[in-house]
Biotite code that builds the C-alpha atoms (Angstrom):
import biotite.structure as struc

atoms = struc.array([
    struc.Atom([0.000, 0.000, 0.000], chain_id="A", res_id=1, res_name="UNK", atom_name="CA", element="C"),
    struc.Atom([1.115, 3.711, -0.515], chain_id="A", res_id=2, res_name="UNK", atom_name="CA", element="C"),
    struc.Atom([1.814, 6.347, 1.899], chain_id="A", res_id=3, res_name="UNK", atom_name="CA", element="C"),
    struc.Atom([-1.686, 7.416, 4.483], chain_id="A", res_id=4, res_name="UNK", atom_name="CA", element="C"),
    struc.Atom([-3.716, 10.503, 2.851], chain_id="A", res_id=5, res_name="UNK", atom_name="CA", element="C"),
    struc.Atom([-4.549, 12.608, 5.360], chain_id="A", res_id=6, res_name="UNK", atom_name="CA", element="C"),
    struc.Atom([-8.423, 13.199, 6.208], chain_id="A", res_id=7, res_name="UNK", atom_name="CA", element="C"),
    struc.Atom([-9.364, 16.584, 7.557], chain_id="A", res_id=8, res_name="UNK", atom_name="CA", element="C"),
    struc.Atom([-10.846, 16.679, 10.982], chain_id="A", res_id=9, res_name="UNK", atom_name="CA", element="C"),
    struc.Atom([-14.872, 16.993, 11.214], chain_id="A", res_id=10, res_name="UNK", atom_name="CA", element="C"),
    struc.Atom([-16.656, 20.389, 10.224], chain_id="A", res_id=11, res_name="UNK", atom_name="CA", element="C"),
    struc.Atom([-17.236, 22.290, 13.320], chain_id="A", res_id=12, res_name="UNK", atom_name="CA", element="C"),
    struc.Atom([-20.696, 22.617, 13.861], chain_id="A", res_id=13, res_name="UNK", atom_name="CA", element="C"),
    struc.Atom([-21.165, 18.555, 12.980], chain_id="A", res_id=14, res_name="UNK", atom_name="CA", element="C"),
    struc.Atom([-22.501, 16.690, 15.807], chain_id="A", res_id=15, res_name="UNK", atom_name="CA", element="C"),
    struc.Atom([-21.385, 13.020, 16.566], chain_id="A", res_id=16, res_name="UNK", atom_name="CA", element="C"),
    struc.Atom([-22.583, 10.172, 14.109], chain_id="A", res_id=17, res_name="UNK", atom_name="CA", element="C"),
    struc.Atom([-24.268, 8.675, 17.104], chain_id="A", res_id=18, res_name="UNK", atom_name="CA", element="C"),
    struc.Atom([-26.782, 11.647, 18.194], chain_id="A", res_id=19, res_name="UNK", atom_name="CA", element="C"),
    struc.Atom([-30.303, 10.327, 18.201], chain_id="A", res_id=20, res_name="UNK", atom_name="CA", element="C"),
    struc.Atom([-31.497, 14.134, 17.504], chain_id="A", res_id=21, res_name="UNK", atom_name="CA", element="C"),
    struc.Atom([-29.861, 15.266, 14.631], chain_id="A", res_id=22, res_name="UNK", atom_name="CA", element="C"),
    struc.Atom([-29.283, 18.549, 13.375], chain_id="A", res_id=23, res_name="UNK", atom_name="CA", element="C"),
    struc.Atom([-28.673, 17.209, 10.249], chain_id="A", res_id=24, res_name="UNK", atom_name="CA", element="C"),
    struc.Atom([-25.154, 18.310, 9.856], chain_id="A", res_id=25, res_name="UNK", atom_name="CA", element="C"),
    struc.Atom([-22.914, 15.153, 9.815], chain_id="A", res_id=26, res_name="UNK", atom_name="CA", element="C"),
    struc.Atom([-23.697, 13.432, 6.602], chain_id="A", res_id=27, res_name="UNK", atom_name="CA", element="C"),
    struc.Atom([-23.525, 10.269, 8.337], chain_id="A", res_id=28, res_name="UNK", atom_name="CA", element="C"),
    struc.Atom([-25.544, 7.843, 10.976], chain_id="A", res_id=29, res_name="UNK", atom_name="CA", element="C"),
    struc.Atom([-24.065, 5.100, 13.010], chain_id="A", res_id=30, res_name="UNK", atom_name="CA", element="C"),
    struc.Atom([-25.453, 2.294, 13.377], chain_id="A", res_id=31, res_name="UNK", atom_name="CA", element="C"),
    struc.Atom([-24.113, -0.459, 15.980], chain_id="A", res_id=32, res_name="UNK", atom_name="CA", element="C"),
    struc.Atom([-22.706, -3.993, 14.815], chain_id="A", res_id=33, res_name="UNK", atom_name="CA", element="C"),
    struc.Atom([-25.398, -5.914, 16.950], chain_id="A", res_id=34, res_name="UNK", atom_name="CA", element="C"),
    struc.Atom([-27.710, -3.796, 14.477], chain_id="A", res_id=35, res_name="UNK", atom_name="CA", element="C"),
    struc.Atom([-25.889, -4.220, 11.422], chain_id="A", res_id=36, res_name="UNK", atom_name="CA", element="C"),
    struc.Atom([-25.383, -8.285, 12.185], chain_id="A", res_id=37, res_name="UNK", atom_name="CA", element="C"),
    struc.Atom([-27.809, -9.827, 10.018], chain_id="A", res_id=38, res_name="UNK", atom_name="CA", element="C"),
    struc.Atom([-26.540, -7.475, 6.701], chain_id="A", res_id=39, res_name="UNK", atom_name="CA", element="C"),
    struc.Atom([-24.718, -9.557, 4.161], chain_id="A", res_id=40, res_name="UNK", atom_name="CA", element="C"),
    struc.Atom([-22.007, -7.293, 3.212], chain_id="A", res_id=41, res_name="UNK", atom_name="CA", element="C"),
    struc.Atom([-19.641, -6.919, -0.070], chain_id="A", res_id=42, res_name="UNK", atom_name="CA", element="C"),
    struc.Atom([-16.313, -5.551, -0.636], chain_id="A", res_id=43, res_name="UNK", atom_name="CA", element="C"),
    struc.Atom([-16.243, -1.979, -2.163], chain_id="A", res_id=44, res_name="UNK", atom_name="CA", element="C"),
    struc.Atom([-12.623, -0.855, -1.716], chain_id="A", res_id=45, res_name="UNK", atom_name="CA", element="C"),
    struc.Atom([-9.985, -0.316, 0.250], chain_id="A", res_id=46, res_name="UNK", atom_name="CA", element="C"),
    struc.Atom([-8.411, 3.317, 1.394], chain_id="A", res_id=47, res_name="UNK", atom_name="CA", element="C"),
    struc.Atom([-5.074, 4.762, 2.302], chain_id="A", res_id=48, res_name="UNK", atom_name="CA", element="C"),
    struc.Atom([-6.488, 6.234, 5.396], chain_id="A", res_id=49, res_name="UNK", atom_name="CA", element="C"),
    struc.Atom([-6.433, 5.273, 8.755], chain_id="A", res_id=50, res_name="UNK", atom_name="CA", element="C"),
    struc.Atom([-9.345, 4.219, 10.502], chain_id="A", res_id=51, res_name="UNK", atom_name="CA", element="C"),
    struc.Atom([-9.023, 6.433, 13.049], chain_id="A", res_id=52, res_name="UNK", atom_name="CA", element="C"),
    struc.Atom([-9.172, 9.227, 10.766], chain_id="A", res_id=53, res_name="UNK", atom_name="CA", element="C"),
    struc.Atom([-12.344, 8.071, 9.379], chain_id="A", res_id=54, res_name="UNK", atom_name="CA", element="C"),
    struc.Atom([-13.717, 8.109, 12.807], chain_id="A", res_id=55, res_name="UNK", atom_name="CA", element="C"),
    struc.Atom([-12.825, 11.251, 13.826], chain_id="A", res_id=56, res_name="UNK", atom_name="CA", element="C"),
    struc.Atom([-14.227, 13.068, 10.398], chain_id="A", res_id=57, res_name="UNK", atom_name="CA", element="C"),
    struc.Atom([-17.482, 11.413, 10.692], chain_id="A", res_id=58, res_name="UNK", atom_name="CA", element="C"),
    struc.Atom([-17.302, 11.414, 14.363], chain_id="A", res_id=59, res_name="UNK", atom_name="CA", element="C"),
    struc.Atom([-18.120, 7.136, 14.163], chain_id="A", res_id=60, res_name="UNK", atom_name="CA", element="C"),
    struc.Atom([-17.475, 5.748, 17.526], chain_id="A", res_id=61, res_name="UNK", atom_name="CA", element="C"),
    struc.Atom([-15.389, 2.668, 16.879], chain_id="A", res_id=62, res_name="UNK", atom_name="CA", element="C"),
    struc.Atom([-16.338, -0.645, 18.008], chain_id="A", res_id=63, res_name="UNK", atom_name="CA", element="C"),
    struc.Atom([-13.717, -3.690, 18.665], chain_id="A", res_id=64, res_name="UNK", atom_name="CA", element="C"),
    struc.Atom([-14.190, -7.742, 17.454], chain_id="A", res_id=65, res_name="UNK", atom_name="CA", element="C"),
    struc.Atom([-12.489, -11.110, 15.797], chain_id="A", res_id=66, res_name="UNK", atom_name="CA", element="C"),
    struc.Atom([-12.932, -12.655, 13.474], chain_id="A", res_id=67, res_name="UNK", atom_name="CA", element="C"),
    struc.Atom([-11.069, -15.431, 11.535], chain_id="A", res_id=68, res_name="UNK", atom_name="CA", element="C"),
    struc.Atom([-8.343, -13.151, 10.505], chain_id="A", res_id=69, res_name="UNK", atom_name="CA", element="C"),
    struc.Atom([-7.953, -11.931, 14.194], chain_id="A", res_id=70, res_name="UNK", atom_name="CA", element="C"),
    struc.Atom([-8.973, -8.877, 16.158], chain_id="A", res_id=71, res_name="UNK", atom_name="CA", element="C"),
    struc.Atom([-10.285, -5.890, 14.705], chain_id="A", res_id=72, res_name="UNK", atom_name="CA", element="C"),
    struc.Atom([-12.102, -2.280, 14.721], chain_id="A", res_id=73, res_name="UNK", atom_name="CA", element="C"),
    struc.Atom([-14.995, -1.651, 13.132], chain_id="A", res_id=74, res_name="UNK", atom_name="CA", element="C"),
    struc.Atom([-17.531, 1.395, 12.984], chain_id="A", res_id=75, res_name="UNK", atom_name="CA", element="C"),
    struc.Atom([-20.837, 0.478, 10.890], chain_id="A", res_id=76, res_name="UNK", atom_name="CA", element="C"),
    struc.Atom([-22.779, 4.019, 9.382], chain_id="A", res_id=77, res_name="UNK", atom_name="CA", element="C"),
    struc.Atom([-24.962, 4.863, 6.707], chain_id="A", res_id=78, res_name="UNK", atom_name="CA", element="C"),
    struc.Atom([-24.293, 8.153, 4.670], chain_id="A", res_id=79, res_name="UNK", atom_name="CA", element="C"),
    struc.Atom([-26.279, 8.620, 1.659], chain_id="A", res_id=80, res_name="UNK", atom_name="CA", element="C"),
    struc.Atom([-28.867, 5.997, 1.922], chain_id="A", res_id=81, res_name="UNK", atom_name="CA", element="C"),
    struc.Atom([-25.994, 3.184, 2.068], chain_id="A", res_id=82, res_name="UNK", atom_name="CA", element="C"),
    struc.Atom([-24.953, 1.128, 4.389], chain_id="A", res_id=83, res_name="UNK", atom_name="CA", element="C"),
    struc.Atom([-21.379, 1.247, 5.089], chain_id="A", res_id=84, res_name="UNK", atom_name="CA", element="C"),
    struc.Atom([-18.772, -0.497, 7.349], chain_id="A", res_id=85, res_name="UNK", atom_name="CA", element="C"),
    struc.Atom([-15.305, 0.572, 7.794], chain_id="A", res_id=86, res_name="UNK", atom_name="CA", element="C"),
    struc.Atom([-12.408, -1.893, 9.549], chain_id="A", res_id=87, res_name="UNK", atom_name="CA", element="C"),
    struc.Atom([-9.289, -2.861, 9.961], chain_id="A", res_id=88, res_name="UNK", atom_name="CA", element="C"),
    struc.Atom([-7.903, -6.034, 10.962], chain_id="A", res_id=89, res_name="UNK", atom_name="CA", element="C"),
    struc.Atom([-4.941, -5.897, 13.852], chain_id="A", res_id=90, res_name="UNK", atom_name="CA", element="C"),
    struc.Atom([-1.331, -7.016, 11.986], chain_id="A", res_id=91, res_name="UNK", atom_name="CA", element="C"),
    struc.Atom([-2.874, -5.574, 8.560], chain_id="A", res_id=92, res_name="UNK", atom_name="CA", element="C"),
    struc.Atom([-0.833, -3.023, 6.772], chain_id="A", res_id=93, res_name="UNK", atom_name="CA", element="C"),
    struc.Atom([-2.451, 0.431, 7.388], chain_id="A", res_id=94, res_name="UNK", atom_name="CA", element="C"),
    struc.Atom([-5.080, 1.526, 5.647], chain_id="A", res_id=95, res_name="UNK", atom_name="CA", element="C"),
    struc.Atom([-9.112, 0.854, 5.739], chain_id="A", res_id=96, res_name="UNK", atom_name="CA", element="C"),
    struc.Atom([-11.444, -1.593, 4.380], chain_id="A", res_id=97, res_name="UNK", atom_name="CA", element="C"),
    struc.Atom([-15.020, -0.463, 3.401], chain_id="A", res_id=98, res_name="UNK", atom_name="CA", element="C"),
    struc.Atom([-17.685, -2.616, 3.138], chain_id="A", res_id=99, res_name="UNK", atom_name="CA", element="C"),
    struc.Atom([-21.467, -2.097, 1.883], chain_id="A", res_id=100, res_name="UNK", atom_name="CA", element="C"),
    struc.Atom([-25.181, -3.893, 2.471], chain_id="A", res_id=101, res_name="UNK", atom_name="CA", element="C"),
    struc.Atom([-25.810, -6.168, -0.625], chain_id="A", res_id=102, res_name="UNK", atom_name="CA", element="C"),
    struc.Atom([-29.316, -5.418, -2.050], chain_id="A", res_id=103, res_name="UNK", atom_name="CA", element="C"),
    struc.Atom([-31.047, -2.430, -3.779], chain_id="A", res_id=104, res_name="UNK", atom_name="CA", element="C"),
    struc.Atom([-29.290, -0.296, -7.014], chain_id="A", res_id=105, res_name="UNK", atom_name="CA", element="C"),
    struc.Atom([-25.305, -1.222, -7.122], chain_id="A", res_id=106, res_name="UNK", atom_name="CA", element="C"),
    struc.Atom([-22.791, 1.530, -8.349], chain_id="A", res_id=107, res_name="UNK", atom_name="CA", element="C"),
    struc.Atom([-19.872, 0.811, -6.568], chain_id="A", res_id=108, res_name="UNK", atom_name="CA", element="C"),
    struc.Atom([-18.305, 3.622, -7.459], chain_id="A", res_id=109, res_name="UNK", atom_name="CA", element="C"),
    struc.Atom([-21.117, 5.840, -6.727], chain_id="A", res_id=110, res_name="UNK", atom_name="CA", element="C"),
    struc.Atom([-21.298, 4.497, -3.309], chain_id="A", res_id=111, res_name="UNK", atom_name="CA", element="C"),
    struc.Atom([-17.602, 5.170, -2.814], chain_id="A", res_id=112, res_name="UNK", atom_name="CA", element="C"),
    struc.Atom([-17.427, 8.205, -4.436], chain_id="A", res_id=113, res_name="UNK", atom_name="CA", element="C"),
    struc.Atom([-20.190, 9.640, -1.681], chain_id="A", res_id=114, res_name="UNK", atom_name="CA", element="C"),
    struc.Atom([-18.094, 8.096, 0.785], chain_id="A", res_id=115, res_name="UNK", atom_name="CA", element="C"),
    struc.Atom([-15.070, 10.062, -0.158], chain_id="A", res_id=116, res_name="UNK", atom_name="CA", element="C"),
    struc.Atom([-16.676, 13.534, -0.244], chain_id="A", res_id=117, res_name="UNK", atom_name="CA", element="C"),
    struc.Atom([-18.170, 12.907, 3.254], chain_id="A", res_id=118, res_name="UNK", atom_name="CA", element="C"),
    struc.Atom([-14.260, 12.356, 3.899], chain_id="A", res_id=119, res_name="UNK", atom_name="CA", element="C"),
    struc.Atom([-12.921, 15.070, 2.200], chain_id="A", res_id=120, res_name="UNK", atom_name="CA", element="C"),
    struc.Atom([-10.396, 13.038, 0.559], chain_id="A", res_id=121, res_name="UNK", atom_name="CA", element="C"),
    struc.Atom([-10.122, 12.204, -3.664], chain_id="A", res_id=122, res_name="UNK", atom_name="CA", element="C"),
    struc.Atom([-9.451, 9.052, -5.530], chain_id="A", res_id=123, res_name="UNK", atom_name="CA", element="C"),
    struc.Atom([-5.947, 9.495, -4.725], chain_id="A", res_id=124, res_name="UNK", atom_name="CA", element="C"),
    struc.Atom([-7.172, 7.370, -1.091], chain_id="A", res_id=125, res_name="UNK", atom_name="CA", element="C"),
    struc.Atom([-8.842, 4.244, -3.365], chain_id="A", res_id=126, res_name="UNK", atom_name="CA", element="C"),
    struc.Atom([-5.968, 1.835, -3.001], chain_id="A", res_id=127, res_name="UNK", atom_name="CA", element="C"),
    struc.Atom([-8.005, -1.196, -4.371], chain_id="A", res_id=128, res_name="UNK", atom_name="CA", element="C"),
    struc.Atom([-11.553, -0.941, -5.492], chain_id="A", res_id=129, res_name="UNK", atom_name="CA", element="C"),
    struc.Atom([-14.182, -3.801, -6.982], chain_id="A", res_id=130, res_name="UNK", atom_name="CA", element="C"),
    struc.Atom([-14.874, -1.565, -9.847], chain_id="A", res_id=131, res_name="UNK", atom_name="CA", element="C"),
    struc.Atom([-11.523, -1.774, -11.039], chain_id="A", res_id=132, res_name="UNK", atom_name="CA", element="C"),
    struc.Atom([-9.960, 1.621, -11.303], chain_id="A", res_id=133, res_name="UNK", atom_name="CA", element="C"),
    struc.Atom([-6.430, 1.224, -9.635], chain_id="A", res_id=134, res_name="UNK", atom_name="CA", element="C"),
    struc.Atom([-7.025, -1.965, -8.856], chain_id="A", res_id=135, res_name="UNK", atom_name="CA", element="C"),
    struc.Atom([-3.739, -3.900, -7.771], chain_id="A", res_id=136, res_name="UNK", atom_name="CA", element="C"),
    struc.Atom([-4.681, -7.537, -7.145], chain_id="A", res_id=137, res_name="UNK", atom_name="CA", element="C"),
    struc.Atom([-1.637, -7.820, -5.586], chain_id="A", res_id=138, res_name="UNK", atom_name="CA", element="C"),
    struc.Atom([-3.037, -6.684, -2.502], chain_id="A", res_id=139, res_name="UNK", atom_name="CA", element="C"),
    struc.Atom([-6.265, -7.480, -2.075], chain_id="A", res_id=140, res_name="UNK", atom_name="CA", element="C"),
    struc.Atom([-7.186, -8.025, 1.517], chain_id="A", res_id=141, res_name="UNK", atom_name="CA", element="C"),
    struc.Atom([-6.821, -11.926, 3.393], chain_id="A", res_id=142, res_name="UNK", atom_name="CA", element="C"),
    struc.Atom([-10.365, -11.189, 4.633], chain_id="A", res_id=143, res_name="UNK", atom_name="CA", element="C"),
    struc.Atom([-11.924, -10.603, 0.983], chain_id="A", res_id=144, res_name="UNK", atom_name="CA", element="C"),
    struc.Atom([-10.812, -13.507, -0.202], chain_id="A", res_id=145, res_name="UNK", atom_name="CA", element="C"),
    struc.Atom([-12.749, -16.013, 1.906], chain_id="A", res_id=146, res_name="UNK", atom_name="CA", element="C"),
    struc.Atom([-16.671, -16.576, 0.731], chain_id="A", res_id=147, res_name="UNK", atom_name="CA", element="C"),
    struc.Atom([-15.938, -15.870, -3.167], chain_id="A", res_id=148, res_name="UNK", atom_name="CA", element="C"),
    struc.Atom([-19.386, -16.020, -5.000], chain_id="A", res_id=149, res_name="UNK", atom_name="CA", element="C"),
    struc.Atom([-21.651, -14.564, -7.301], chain_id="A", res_id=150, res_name="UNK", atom_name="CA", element="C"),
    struc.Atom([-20.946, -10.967, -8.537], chain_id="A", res_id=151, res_name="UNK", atom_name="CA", element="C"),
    struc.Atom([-23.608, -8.865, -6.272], chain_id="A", res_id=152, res_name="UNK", atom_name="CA", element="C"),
    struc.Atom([-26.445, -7.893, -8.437], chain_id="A", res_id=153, res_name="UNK", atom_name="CA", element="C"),
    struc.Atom([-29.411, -5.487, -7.139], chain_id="A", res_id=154, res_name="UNK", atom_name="CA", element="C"),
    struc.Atom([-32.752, -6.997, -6.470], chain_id="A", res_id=155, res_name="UNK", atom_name="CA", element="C"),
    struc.Atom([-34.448, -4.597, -9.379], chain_id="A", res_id=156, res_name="UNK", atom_name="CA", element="C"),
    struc.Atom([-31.887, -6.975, -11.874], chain_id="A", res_id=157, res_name="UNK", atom_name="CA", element="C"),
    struc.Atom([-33.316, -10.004, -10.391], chain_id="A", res_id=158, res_name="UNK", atom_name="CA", element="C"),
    struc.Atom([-36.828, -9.351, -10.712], chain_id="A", res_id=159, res_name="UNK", atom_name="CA", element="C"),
    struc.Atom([-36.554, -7.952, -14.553], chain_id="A", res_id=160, res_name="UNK", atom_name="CA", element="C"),
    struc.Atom([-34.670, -11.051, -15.071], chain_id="A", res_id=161, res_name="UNK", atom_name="CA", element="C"),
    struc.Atom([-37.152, -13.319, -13.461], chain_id="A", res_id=162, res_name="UNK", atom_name="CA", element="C"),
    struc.Atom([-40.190, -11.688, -15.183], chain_id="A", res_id=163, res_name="UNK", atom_name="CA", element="C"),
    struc.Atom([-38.320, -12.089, -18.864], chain_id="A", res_id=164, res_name="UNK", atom_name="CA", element="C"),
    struc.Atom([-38.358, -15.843, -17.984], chain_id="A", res_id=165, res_name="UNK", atom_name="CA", element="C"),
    struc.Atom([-42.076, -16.099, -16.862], chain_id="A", res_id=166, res_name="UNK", atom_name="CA", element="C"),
    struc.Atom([-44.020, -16.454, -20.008], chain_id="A", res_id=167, res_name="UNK", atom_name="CA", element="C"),
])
């Protein structure tokens, strides 16, 4: 991975990701992993930026698990009608995964490209995306590789293609 881009520090008057009244000024919501368990997530990239600097722009409290690839940090949020989860493994070079909910319209890099306005960062920070623009294969996350399946398609795909079938 290449050198950590710096992420700015949150706008002043944004309140913390975790207010249940807000003023509407943080672009994002957190949501907790005991929440967030049941969603079957995808890869969407993964970012030159530390995790803590993720949490501290979007003011995400972070929360701490294992999995099979060890312990990690996690914050789960949804900014711009997506579902996103941030992490990164303990022992993994630096950087940050991101992770979205499977289900409903797919642009990838859309999704990521709201993702890095919220951060104030540009696509300078994409170290390795799924939709393929600076992709390195090379060094594609242990974590990512486990569960290979199906490319993710959106739900309005799978009806259209269901109906064309039906006579």
């Amino acid at each position: 991975m290449t050198e950590l881009i710096e992420v700015p520090d949150a706008e002043g008057d944004w309140e913390p990701a975790t207010e249940l009244h807000p003023s509407g000024r943080n672009p994002a919501r957190q949501a907790s992993m005991f929440q967030s368990a049941t969603w079957p997530l995808s890869t969407l990239a993964l970012l030159s930026v530390n995790l803590e600097a993720v949490a501290r722009r979007l003011k995400l409290t972070l929360e701490s698990s294992w999995d099979g690839h060890g312990r990690m940090r996690a914050a789960f949020f949804v900014l711009d009608g997506t579902d996103f989860v941030v992490t990164h493994h303990e022992g993994d070079a630096p950087g940050t995964h991101v992770w979205t909910r499977k289900g409903g319209p797919v642009d990838p890099a859309a999704r990521a490209g709201s993702l890095l306005a919220a951060l104030g960062v540009g696509p300078e920070a994409v170290s390795y995306s799924v939709w393929g623009v600076g992709t390195n294969l090379r060094h594609i996350p242990a974590a990512w590789g486990r569960g290979k399946g199906k490319p993710t398609r959106s739900y309005q795909d799978l009806w259209a293609n269901f109906r064309r079938r039906v006579p």
